[in-house]
C-alpha positions in Angstrom: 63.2 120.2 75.7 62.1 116.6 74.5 63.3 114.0 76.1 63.6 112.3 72.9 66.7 111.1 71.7 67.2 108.3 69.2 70.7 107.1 67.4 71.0 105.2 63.8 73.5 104.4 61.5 73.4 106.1 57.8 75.2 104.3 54.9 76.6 106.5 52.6 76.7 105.2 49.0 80.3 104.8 49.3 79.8 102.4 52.0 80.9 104.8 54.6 78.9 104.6 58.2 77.8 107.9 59.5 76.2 108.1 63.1 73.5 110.4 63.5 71.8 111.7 66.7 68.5 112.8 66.6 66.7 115.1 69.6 63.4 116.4 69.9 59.8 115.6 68.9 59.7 114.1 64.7 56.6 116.5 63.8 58.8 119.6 64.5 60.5 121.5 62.1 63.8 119.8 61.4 67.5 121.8 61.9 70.5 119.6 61.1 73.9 120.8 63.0 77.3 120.3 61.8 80.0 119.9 64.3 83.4 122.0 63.2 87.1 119.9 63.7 87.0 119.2 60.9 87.1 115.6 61.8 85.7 115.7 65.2 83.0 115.1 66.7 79.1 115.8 67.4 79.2 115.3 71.4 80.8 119.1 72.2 77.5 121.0 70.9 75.5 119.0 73.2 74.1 119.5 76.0 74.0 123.5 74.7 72.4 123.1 71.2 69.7 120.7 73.0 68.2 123.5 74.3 66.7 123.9 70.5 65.1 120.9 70.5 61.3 121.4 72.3 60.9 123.1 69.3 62.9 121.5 67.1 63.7 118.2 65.2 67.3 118.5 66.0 69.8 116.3 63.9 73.5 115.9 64.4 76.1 113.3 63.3 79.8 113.0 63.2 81.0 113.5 60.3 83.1 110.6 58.0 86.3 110.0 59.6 85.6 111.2 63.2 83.9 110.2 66.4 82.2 107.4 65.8 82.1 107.1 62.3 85.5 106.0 62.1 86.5 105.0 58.6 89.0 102.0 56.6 92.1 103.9 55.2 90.3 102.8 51.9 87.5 105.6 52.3 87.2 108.6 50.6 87.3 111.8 53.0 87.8 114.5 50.7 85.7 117.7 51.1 83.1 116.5 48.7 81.7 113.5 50.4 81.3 115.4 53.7 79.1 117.6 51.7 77.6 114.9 50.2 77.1 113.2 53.2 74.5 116.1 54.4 71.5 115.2 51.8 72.8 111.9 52.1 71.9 111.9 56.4 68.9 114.0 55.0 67.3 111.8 52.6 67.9 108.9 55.2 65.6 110.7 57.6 63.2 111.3 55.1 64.2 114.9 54.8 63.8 117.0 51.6 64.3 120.3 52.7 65.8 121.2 56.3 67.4 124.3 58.0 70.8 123.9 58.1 73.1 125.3 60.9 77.6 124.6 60.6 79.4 125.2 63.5 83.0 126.6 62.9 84.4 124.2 60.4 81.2 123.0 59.9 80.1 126.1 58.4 81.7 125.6 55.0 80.5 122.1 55.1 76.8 123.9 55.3 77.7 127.1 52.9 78.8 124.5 50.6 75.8 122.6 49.9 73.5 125.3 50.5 75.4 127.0 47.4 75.4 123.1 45.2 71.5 121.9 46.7 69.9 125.2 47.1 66.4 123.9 46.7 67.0 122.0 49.9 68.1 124.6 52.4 65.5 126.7 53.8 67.2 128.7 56.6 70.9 128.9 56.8 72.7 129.7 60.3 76.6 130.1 60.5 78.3 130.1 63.9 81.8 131.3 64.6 82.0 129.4 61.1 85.2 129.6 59.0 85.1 131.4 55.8 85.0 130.3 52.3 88.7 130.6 51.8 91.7 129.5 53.2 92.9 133.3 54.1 92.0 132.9 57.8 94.3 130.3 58.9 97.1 132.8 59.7 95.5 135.2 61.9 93.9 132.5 63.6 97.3 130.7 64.8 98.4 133.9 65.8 95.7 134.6 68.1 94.9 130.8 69.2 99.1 131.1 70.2 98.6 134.4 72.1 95.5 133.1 73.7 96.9 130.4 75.0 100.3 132.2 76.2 98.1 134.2 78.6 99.6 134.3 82.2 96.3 133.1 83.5 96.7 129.8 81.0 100.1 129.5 81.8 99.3 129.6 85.3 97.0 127.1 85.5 98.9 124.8 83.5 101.1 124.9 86.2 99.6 124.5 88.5 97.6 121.1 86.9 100.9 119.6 86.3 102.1 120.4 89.9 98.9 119.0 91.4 99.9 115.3 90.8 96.5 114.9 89.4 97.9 113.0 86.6 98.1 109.6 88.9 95.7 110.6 91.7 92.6 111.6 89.5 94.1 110.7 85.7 90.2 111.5 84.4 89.5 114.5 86.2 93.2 115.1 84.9 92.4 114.7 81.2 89.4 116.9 81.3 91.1 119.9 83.0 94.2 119.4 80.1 91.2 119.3 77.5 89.8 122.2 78.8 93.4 124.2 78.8 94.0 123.0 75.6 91.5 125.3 73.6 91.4 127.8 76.4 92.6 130.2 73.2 89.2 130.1 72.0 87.4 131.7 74.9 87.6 135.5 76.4 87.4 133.5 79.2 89.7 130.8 79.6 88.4 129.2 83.0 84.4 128.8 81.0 86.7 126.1 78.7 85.7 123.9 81.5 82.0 123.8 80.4 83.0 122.6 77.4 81.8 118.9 76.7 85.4 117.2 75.6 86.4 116.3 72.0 89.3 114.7 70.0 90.2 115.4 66.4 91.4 112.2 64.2 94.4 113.5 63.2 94.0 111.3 59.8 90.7 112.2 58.6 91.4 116.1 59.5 94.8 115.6 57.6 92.5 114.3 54.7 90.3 117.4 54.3 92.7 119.7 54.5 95.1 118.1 51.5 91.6 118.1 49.5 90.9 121.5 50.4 94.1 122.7 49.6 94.5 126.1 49.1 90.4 126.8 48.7 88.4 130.0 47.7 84.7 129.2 47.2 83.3 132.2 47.3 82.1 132.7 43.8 80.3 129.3 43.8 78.8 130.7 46.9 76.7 133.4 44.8 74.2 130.5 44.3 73.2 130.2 47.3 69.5 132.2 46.5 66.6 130.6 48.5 67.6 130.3 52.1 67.6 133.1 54.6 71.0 133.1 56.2 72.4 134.4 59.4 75.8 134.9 60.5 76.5 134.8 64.2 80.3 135.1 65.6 81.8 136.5 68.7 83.3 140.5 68.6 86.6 138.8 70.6 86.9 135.5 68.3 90.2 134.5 67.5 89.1 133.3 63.7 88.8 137.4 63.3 84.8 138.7 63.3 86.4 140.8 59.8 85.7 137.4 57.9 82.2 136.8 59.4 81.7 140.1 58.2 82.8 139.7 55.0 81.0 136.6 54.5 77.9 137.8 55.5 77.8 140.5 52.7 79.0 137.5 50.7 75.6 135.7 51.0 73.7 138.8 51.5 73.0 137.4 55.0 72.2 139.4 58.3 74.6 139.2 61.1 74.7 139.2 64.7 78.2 139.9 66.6 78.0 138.7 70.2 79.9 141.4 72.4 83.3 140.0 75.1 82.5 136.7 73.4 84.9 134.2 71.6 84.7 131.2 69.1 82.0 129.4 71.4 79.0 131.6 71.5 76.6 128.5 73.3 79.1 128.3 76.3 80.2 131.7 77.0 77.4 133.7 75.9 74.3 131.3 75.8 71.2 133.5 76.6 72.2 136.3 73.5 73.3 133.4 71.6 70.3 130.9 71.9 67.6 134.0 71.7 68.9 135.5 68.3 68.5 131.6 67.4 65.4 131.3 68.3 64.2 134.6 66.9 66.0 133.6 63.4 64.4 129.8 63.8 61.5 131.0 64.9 59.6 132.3 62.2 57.2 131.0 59.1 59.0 129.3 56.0 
C-alpha cells in the first residue's frame, strides 16, 4: 500500500465542513468509500479498506453530522445533502467520475446518487449495504438481539464487568465494551475485537432517519444504467443476505455471498472479501 495519506476540509455549499481522508498514490484510479452509522464515522473501515489503496486513490470522509464533521443544530442533515455531499467531496478533489463503494448504511447513500448522477459513477460496489427500503429494520433487531444474547456474549460481558477493568485499565475497558457491543454483527463474536472503534451521534442519526421516514427507493433505483455494480454481503448477516439478493436483481448487479460470514466482511473474512474486490476493481473502464 502507499504510504500516502493526506486530510482536508470540504465546504459544502450549505456551509457544512466535511473531513475527507485521502490514501494512496493521486494518479491511480480513484474509489470513494462511504462509512455506514448512519452518522458515524470513516475511522472503522481503516486500517482494512487500506489494503485497496497501492492501487487505488482511496477517498473516505465522515459524513455531515458525525465524526469529525460535527455540525451547528442549524444544519441541514436530511438524506439529501448526504447524497449531495458525495459529488460535492468529488468535485472538491477534482473528480468527475469515480467508483463508488457504501458500506452498510452507506450503501444507500451510494445507490442513491448513482441512480440521481449516473454519468458520474463508473463501478458501483455494495457491502453488507442496507436496502432501498425501510423493510429490513425488523428482522435486523431481531437478529442483532439474538446475536447479542448468545451465552458466549453474555459470558464475556461478565466476566468484563467482574474484572474491575473499569478503574484499573478504563481504556482497555472501553474498547473491550465497544467490541461486545456490536458482537451481534459477527459469526464470531470474539473477531469484534479487530474492529477499529466507532460512536454514532445520536442527533445527526436521529436526523436521517426522521428524513428517511418510512423510505422505498427502489423505483428511482431503475436509473441507475452506466455503472457495473456488485453486491457483496455475508451468507450469516444479521441485515438478512434475502435483501442483498433482492437488491442485486434490483440493479441487475452480480453478487458475491461470503460463506460463515456476518455484517463485516473486511474483518472476519478479509482474503475472500478483498480478492473479489480486487477482481471487481481490477478491470478496464
Amino acid at each position: 500500500m502507499s504510504g500516502r495519506r493526506e486530510e482536508r476540509w470540504v465546504q459544502a455549499p450549505d456551509g457544512a465542513a466535511l473531513y475527507v481522508v485521502e490514501i494512496g498514490p493521486p494518479e491511480a484510479p480513484p474509489l470513494v468509500l462511504l462509512h455506514g452509522g448512519p452518522a458515524a464515522h470513516h475511522d472503522y473501515l481503516l486500517p482494512a479498506f487500506a489494503t485497496l489503496a497501492g492501487k487505488r486513490r482511496l477517498i473516505l470522509y465522515d459524513q455531515r453530522g458525525g465524526g469529525r464533521s460535527r455540525t451547528s443544530p442549524s444544519v441541514d442533515l436530511s438524506y439529501p445533502r448526504h447524497v449531495q455531499d458525495l459529488g460535492t467531496v468529488m468535485d472538491a478533489l477534482g473528480m468527475t467520475r469515480a467508483d463508488v463503494a457504501g458500506y452498510s448504511f452507506g450503501g444507500l447513500w451510494a445507490m442513491l446518487f448513482a441512480a440521481r448522477y449516473p454519468g458520474r459513477v463508473d463501478r458501483l460496489l455494495l457491502v453488507s449495504s442496507i436496502p432501498p427500503h425501510h423493510g429490513f429494520r425488523p428482522a435486523l433487531d431481531r437478529a442483532l438481539a439474538a446475536g447479542q444474547a448468545r451465552p458466549a456474549v453474555l459470558a464475556e460481558r461478565k466476566a468484563l464487568e467482574d474484572s474491575g477493568m473499569r478503574d484499573a485499565a478504563p481504556e482497555e475497558y472501553r474498547r473491550r465494551r465497544f467490541a461486545l457491543s456490536v458482537a451481534g454483527y459477527f459469526v464470531d463474536h470474539r473477531l469484534a475485537h479487530a474492529l477499529t472503534p466507532f460512536r454514532v451521534q445520536a442527533r445527526a442519526a436521529e436526523a436521517v432517519k426522521q428524513s428517511l421516514g418510512p423510505f422505498d427507493f427502489r423505483q428511482e433505483l431503475g436509473a441507475i444504467a452506466g455503472a457495473r455494480t456488485l453486491v457483496v454481503h455475508g451468507e450469516n448477516d444479521p441485515l438478512d443476505i434475502s435483501f442483498a439478493r433482492d437488491t442485486a436483481v434490483l440493479l441487475g448487479a452480480r453478487m458475491e455471498a461470503i460463506p460463515l460470514c456476518g455484517h463485516v466482511p473486511y474483518v472476519e473474512a478479509p482474503e475472500p472479501f478483498f480478492a473479489i474486490l480486487g477482481e471487481f476493481l481490477g478491470g478496464h473502464r
